[in-house]
C-alpha positions in Angstrom: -9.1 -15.6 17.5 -12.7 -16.9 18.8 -15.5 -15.5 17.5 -18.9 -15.4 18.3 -19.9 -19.1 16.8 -16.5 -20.7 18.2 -18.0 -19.7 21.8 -21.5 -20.3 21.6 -21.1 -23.8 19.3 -18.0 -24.6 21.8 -20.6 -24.1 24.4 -23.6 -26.3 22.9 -21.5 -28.7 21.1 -18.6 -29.6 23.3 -18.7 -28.4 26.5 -22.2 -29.5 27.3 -20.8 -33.1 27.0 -18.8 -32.7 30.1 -22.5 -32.8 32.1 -23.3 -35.8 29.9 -25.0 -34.2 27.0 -24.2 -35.5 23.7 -26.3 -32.4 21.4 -25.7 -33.4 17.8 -24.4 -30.4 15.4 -27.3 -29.9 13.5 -29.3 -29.0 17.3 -26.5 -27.0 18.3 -26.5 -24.8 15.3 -30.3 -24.5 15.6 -29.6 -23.2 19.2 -26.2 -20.9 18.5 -28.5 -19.5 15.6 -31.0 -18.4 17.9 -29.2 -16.5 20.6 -27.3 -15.0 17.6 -31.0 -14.0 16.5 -31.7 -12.7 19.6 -28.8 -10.8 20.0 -29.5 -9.3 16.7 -33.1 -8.1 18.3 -31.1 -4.8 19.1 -30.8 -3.5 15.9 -34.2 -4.6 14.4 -36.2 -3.7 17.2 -38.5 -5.8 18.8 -39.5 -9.2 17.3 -43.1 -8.4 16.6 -42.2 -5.2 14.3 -39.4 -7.7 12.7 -40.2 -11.2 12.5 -38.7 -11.4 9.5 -35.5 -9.8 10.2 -34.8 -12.5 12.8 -36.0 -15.0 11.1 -33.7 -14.3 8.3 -30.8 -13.6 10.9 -31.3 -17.0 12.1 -31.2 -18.9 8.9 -27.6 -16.6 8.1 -26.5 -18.2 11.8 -26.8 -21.3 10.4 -24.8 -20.9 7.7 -22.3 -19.6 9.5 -22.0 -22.6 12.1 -21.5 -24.5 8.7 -19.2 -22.5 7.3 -17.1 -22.6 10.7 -17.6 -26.4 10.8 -16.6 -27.2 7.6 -13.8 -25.0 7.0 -12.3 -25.1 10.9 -12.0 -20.7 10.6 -13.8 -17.6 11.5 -12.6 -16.3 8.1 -15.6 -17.2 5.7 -18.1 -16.4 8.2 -16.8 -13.1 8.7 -16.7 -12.2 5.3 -20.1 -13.4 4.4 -21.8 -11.3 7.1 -19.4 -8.1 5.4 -20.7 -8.9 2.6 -24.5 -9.4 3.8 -23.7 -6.1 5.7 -22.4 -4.2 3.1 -25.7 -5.5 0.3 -28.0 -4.4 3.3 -26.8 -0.9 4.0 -26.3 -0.5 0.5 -30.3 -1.4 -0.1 -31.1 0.1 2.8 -29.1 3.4 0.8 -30.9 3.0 -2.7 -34.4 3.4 -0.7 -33.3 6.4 0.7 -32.2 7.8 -2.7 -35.0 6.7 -5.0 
C-alpha cells in the first residue's frame, strides 16, 4: 500500500528527475518532512501557538523517510507514529488526571 512518505518522497526524490532535477535524499526528506509538518498544523493549531509541536513533527518525518528508505516498507513507520500517538494521548491523559 503507499503511504503518505511513499507519495511525497516518490514525488521529491524520483519523479522530480523526469524535469531534470536530481534532489539528493537527505533534501527530499527535509522537504516531505515539512509538508508532513504542515499538514500536522490542523491538530496543533496555528504555528505561532505551536512552534514546537511542528518542529517536533518535522524531526519525527525525518525519521520516518529513513525508516522507509532503509527498510523499503510503510511498516516501521507506521508503528512508530502508533506508538508516538499512543505515549502522547497517554501524557496528554496523565495531565488531565493529575
Amino acid at each position: 500500500t503507499f503511504g503518505f512518505f511513499d507519495i511525497i518522497l516518490s514525488f521529491f526524490f524520483v519523479k522530480t528527475r523526469r524535469f531534470g532535477l536530481k534532489i539528493p535524499f537527505f533534501l527530499a526528506a527535509i522537504l516531505a518532512s515539512s509538508v508532513f509538518s504542515f499538514f500536522h498544523l490542523s491538530a496543533y493549531g496555528t504555528f505561532a501557538s505551536s512552534g514546537g509541536a511542528f518542529a517536533t513533527a518535522f524531526l519525527m518525518g525525518l525519521v520516518f523517510c529513513y525508516e522507509r528508505k532503509f527498510t523499503h516498507s510503510n511498516i516501521p513507520g507506521i508503528m512508530t507514529h502508533a506508538i508516538l500517538n499512543w505515549w502522547i494521548a497517554f501524557a496528554s491523559l496523565t495531565f488531565v488526571i493529575a
